[in-house]
N, C-alpha and C positions, 0 to 999 in steps of 0.2 A: 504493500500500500504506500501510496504518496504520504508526505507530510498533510497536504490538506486531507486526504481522505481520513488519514490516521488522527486528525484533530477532529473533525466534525464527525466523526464514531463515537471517539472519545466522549465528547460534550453529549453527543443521544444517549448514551449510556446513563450519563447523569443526568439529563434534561435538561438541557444548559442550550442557554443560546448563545454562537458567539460574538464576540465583539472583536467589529475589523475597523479599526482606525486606520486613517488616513494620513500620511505627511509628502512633503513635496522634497525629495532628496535635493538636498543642496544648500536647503535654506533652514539657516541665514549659510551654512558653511558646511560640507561634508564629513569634516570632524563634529560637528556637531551633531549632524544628522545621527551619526553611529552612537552615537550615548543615546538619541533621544530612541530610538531604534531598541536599543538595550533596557531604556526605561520603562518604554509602552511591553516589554515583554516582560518583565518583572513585576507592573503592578497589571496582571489583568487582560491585556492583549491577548485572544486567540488566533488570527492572523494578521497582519500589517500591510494593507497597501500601499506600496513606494510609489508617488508620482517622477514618474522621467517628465523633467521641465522641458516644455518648448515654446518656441516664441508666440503661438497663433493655437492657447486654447482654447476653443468654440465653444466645449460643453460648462466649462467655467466662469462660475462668477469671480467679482471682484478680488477675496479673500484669497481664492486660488490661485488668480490669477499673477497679483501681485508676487505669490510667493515662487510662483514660475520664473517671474521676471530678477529676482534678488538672488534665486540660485545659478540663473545664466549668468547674470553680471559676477556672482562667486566663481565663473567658469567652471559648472556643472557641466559635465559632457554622459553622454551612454558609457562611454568607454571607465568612468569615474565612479557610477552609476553601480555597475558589476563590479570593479575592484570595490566598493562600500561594501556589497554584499557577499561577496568573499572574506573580506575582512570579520562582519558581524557574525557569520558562519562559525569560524577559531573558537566561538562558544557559545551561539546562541541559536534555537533550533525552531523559531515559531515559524511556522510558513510564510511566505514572502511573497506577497504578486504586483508585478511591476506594472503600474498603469501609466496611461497616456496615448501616445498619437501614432500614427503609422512610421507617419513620415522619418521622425529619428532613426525609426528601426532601418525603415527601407536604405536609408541614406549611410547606415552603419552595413549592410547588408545582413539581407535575411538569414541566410546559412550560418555566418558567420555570430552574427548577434546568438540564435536558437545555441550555437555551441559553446557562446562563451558564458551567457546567461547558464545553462546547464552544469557547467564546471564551476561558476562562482556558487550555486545553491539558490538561484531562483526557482518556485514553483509553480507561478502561472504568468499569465500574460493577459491584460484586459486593454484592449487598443478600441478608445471609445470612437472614434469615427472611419472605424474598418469594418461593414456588414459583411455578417458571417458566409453570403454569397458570394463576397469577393474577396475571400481570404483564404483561397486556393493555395497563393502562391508562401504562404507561412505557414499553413494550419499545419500540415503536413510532418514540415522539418520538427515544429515543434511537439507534434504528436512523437516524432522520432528521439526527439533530447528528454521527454518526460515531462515535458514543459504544460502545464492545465493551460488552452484560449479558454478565457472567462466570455460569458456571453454576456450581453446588454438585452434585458426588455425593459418596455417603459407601457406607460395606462395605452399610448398609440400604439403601438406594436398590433398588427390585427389578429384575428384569433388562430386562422389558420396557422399562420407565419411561427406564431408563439408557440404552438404545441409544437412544431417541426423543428424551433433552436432550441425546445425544453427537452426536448427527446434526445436530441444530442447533443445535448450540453455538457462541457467537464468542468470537475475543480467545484465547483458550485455557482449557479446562476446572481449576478448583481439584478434585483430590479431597482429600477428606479421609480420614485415611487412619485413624482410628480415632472409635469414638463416644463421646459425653460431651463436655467442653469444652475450650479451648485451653490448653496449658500443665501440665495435670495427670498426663500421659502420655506413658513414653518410646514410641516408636518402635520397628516391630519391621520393620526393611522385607524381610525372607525372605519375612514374612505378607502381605505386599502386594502383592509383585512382580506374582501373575499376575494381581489384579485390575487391577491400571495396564495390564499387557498386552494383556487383554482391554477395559479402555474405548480404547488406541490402536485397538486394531483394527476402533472403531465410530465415526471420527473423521477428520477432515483436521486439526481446530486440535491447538497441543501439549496437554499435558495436565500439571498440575502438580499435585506433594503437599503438603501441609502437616498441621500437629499433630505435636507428637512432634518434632521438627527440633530439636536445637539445640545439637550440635558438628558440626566439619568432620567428623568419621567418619563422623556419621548423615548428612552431606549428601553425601557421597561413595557411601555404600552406597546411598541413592535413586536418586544421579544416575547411576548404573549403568543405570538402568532408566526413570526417570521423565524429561520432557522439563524439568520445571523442579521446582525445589525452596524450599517458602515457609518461610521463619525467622520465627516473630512473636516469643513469651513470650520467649525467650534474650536479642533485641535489646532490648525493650520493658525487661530488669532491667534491664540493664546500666546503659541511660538513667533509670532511676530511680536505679539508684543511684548516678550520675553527678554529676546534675542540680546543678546552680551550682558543680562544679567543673572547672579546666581541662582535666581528664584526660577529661571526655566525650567530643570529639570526636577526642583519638589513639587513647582505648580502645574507640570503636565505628569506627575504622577498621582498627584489628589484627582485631575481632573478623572484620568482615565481608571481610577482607582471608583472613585465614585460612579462612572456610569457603567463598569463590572459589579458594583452592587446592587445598580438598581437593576441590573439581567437576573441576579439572582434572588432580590427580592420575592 
């Protein structure tokens, strides 16, 4: 079994939903990213989505966005990216899925990226503006390195289309649980329940929320119902407005501390 399958067993066992935060490798600075990376698994993280920064994210709001932009100007690169994750590897084993855009990957090459990602100890890959129709040319190599494509649905997604990427989906499904961009929208999960219910029921992998996430309450009312719960914007301020001070890493361990109790609540 993969590391995410081996976690999200884990957690069924115990009834547990997980919690997948979100940060933006780079920012404020790559060494820091690896501490914060070390922290969200220490208090409470069951897996960590890494964002690979690029200059033109669409699916991103402000908070994200920004934080895109503070780890190019750190000269974040792909190449920076995997050596992070090789490094945090040396001792720390929570599953890892690299998110973001085609385009770096493409421009890194596909072959190339799928073998080094694999050798550094990434486990999935979620490229939000790459339909799984036309990701031929990675799905593949990546199926080949062990590497999970995470799949995107959203409330638009049509119904056919959703049962055909929930059927073969790896790693576990992200939905998104409202449309527009990250960070700009509360959460309303009454309104989502019966769609999470209805893509479980077109599915073996878990199925996780995000958008709108970002107190223990709203991670609590998801995990009622949803298998995992993604936190980006909420984590992403905090480390901005942290950054070169000591309090970054006690106040993104309370935070993430906190909204792993209220999953467990």
């Amino acid at each position: 079994m993969t590391r995410i399958e081996t976690t999200f067993a884990a957690l069924k066992k115990k009834q547990e939903t997980a919690l997948i935060p979100f940060l933006t490798a780079g920012d404020p600075d790559i060494t820091t990213t690896a501490k914060l990376i070390r922290t969200l698994a220490e208090n409470g993280a069951d897996l960590i989505e890494l964002g690979v920064p690029f200059s033109d994210p669409m699916a991103d709001g402000p908070t994200i966005q920004a934080a895109s932009e503070r780890a190019l100007a750190a000269g974040t690169t792909v190449e920076k990216v995997l050596q992070l994750v090789a490094e945090v590897r040396t001792d720390c084993q929570v599953p890892l899925v690299l998110m973001g855009y085609y385009n770096p990957v493409f421009r890194y090459g596909v072959e190339r990226f799928a073998t080094a990602a694999a050798a550094a100890g990434v486990d999935g890959l979620l490229l939000v503006d790459l339909p799984p129709e036309e990701a031929g040319e990675i799905s593949g190599v990546l199926k080949k390195a062990g590497i999970a494509m995470i799949t995107l649905l959203a409330p638009t997604t049509p119904p056919e289309r959703m049962q055909r990427l929930a059927a073969a989906a790896e790693g576990y499904l992200y939905y998104v649980s409202m449309t527009g961009v990250t960070g700009t929208q509360k959460i309303t999960p009454d309104d989502i329940r019966a769609a999470v219910e209805n893509i479980q029921g077109m599915t073996e992998v878990p199925v996780g929320v995000g958008f709108g996430i970002t107190t223990a309450e709203d991670a609590k009312a998801v995990g009622e119902f949803a298998d995992g719960v993604v936190v980006g914007s909420a984590l992403v301020k905090i480390i901005a407005d942290n950054a070169g001070s000591d309090q970054l890493l006690p106040r993104v361990a309370t935070f993430i501390t906190e909204l792993k109790q209220g999953l467990l609540a």
